[in-house]
C-alpha positions as CSV (number, residue, x, y, z in Angstrom):
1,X,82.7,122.7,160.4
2,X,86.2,121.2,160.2
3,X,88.4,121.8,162.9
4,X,91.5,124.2,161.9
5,X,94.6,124.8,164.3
6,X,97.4,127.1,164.5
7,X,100.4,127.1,167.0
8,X,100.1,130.0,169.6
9,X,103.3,129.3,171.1
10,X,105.1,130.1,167.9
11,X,107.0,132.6,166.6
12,X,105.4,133.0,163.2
13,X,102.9,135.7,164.0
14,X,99.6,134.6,163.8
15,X,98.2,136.5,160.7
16,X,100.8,134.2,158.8
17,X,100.2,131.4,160.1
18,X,96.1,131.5,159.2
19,X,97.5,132.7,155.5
20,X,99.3,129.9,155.0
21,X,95.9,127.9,156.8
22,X,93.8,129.4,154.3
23,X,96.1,128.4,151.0
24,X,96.3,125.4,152.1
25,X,92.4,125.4,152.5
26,X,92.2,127.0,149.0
27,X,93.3,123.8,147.5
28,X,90.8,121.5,148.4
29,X,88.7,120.3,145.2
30,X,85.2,121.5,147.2
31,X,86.7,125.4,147.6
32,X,88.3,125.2,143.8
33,X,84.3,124.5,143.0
34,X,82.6,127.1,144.7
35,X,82.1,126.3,148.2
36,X,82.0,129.1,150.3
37,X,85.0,129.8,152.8
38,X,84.3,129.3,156.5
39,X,83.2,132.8,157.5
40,X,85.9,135.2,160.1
41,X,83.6,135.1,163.0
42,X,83.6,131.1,163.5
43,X,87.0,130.6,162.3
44,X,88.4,133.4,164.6
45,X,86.5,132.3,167.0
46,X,87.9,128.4,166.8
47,X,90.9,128.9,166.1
48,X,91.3,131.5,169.7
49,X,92.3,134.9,167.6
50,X,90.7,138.3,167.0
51,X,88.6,138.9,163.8
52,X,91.1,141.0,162.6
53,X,93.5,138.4,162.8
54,X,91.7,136.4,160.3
55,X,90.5,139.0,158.3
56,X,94.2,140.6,158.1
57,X,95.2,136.8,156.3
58,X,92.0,137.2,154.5
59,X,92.8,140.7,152.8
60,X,96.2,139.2,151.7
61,X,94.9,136.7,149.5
62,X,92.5,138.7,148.0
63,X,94.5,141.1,147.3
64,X,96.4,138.4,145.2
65,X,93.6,137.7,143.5
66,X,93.4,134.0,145.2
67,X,90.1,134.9,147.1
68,X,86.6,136.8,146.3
69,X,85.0,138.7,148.9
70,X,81.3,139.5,148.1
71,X,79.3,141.4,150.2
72,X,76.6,139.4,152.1
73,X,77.6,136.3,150.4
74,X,80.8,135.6,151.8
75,X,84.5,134.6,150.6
76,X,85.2,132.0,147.4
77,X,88.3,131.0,145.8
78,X,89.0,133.2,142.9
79,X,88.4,131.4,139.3
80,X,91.1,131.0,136.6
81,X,93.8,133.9,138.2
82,X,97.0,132.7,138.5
83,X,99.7,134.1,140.9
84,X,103.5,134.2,141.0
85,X,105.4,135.8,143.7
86,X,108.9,137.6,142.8
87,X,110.8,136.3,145.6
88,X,111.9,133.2,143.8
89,X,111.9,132.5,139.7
90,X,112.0,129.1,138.3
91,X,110.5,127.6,135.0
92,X,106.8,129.0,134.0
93,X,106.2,125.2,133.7
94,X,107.7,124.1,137.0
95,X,106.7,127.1,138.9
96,X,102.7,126.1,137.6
97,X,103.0,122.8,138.7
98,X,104.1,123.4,142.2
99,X,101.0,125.2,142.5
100,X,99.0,122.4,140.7
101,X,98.2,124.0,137.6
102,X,98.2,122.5,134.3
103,X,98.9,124.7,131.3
104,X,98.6,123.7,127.7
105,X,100.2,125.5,124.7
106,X,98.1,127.0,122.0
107,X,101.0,127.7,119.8
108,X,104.6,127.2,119.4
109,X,106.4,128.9,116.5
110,X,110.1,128.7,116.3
111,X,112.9,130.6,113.7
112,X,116.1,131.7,113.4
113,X,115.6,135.7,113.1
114,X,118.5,138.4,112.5
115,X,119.0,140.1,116.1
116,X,117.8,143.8,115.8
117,X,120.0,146.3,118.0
118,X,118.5,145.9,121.3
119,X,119.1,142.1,121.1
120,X,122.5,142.7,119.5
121,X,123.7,145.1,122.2
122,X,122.2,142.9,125.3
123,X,124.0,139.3,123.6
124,X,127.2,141.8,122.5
125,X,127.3,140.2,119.1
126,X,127.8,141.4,115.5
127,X,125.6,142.9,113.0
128,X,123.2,140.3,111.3
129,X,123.8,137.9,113.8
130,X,121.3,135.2,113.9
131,X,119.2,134.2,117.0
132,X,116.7,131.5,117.5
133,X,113.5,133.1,118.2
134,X,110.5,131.0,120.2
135,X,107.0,131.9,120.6
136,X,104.6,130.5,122.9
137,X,100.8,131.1,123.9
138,X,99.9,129.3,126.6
139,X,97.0,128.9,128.8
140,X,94.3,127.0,130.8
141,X,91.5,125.2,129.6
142,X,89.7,127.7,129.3
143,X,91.9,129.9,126.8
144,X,95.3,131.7,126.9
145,X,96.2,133.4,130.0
146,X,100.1,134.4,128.5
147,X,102.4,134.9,125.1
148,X,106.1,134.5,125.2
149,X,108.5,135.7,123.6
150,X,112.2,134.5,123.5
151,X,115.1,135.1,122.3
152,X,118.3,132.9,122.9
153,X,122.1,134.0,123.2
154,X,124.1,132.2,120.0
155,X,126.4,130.4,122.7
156,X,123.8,128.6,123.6
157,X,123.9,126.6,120.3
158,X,120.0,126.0,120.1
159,X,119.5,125.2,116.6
160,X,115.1,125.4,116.8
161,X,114.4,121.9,116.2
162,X,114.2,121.1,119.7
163,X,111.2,120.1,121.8
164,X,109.8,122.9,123.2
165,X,106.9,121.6,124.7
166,X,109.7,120.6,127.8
167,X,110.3,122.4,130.7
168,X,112.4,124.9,128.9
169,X,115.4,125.8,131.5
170,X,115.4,122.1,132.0
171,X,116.5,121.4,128.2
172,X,119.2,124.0,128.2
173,X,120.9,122.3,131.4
174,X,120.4,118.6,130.0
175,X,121.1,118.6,126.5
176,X,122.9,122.5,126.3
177,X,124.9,122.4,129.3
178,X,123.7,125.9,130.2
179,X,122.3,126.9,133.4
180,X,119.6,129.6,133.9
181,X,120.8,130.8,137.3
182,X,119.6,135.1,137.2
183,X,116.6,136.0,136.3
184,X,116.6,140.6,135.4
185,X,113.1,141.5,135.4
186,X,111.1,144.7,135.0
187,X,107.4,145.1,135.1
188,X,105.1,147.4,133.5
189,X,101.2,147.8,132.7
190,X,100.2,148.3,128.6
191,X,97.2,148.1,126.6
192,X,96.5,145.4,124.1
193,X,97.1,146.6,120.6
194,X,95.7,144.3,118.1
195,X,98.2,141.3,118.4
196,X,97.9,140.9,121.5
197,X,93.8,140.9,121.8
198,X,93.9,138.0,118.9
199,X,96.1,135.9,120.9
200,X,95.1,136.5,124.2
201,X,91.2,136.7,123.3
202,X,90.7,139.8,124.4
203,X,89.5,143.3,123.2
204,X,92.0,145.9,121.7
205,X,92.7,148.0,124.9
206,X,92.5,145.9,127.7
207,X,94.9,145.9,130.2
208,X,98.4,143.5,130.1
209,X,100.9,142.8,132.4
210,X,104.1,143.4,130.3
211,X,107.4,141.8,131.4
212,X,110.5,141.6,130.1
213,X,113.6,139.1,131.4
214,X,116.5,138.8,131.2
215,X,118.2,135.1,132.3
216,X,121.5,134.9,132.8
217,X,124.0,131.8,133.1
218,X,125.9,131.7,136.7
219,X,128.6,133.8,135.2
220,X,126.2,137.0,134.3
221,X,126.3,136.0,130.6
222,X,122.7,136.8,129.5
223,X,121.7,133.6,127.9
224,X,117.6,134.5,126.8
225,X,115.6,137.9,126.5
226,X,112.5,136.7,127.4
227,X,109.0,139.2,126.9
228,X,105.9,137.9,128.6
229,X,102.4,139.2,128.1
230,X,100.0,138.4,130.7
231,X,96.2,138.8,130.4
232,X,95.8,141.4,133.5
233,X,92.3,139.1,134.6
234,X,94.1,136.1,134.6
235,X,97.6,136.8,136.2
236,X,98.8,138.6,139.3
237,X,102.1,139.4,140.2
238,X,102.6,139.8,144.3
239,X,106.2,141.4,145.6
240,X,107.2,140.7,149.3
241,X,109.9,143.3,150.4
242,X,111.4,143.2,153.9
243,X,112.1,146.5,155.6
244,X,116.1,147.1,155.4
C-alpha cells in the first residue's frame, strides 16, 4: 500500500486535510479506471487517526458525487459526474480544465434575436432591441452532460461571427474590452420536457439542474443572461457556507 501523510501539528483539522488527501488520490489514472480506494481501516490506521476521521472525508466526497461507496465492495471514484463548487465562478471551460476535464461541443448555433421582456428589462433597453443569442451543448466523450443558453448585453458589441469554441469570458476581455467580474446565480430542480431530453439524451422527465446567471461587468452592468441545463447524473453542484 502506498504510504499517505498528513500533518498532525496543523491547524487544518484533520478531516480536511485527508479530503484534500483523497482528491488528490482521486486523480491518479489507476483510481479514474476502477481501482478500488484503499479501505478506512488501513488508511486510518496509517495515517494515526480514528475511522471516523477518514470516513467523515469519505462521506464528503460522496456526497459530491466524486466517490461510490458499495456495500461489501468498497469505495471507487465516481464515473462521468462532474462537480463545481459555488464559492468561486470562472469560465465553464477554464473552470473544467483546472479539474482536468476536457469537454467538446456538440453544437453551437449563434443569431441575432429580438430581446423578449425579461431580457429587455434585465439589459434596460428598448422594445425590439436586438441581442446576440448563443447556444451551446456541450459534453464528454461520452455524450452531453450541459446546454447553454446566452444572451449578450448590446454594449458589448458582439456581432455573432465570433469564435465561440474559445474560452468565452476570455474573448469578451481580449477583443471586447469587457470584463465578466459578478456572477448572479439562482438554482433550481425541473424535469426535462422534450427539448431538453433530445439534447441532453435523455428521457422526457428526468431530472435537470436548471441555472440561470446573470454576469455582470465590474461596474454592475449586467453584460450576459446566461441559462444552463445540466443532466442531474452527470453534474453536481456543492455550496460551502461558513457559520456567520
Amino acid at each position: 500500500m502506498k504510504v499517505f501523510n498528513i500533518d498532525h501539528g496543523s491547524a487544518i483539522p484533520l478531516h480536511l486535510q485527508v479530503e484534500d488527501l483523497l482528491r488528490e488520490l482521486i486523480k491518479n489514472p489507476e483510481y479514474q479506471e476502477g481501482k478500488l480506494l484503499p479501505n478506512e481501516v488501513a488508511l486510518a490506521k496509517q495515517l494515526g487517526i480514528s475511522r471516523n476521521t477518514v470516513r467523515q472525508a469519505t462521506n464528503k466526497l460522496v456526497f459530491e458525487r466524486l466517490l461510490v461507496r458499495k456495500k461489501g465492495v468498497g469505495t471507487t471514484v465516481a464515473k462521468d459526474n462532474i462537480t463545481t463548487k459555488l464559492d468561486k465562478w470562472s469560465s465553464f471551460t477554464h473552470e473544467m480544465g483546472e479539474k482536468g476535464v476536457t469537454f467538446r461541443n456538440y453544437e453551437i448555433e449563434v443569431a441575432q434575436v429580438e430581446a423578449d421582456e425579461e431580457i429587455r428589462r434585465l439589459f434596460n433597453i428598448t422594445r425590439k432591441s436586438k441581442v446576440v443569442k448563443l447556444e451551446r451543448l456541450r459534453g464528454l466523450d461520452t455524450g452531453p452532460v450541459v446546454y447553454f443558453i446566452s444572451y449578450f448585453h448590446p454594449r458589448v458589441g458582439l456581432t455573432g461571427k465570433e469564435d465561440f469554441t474559445q474560452p468565452l469570458y476570455d474573448m469578451l476581455e481580449r477583443t471586447y474590452h469587457t470584463v465578466a467580474s459578478v456572477s448572479k446565480e439562482g438554482i433550481s430542480a425541473i424535469l426535462a420536457d422534450k427539448e431538453l431530453s433530445e439534447k441532453l439524451e435523455i428521457a422526457v422527465g428526468d431530472p435537470v439542474l436548471f441555472r440561470k446567471r446573470v454576469v455582470c461587468d465590474p461596474g454592475g452592468r449586467p453584460i450576459e443572461y446566461n441559462l444552463g441545463f445540466y443532466r442531474a447524473d452527470k453534474f453536481t453542484y456543492t455550496i460551502e457556507i461558513e457559520r456567520g
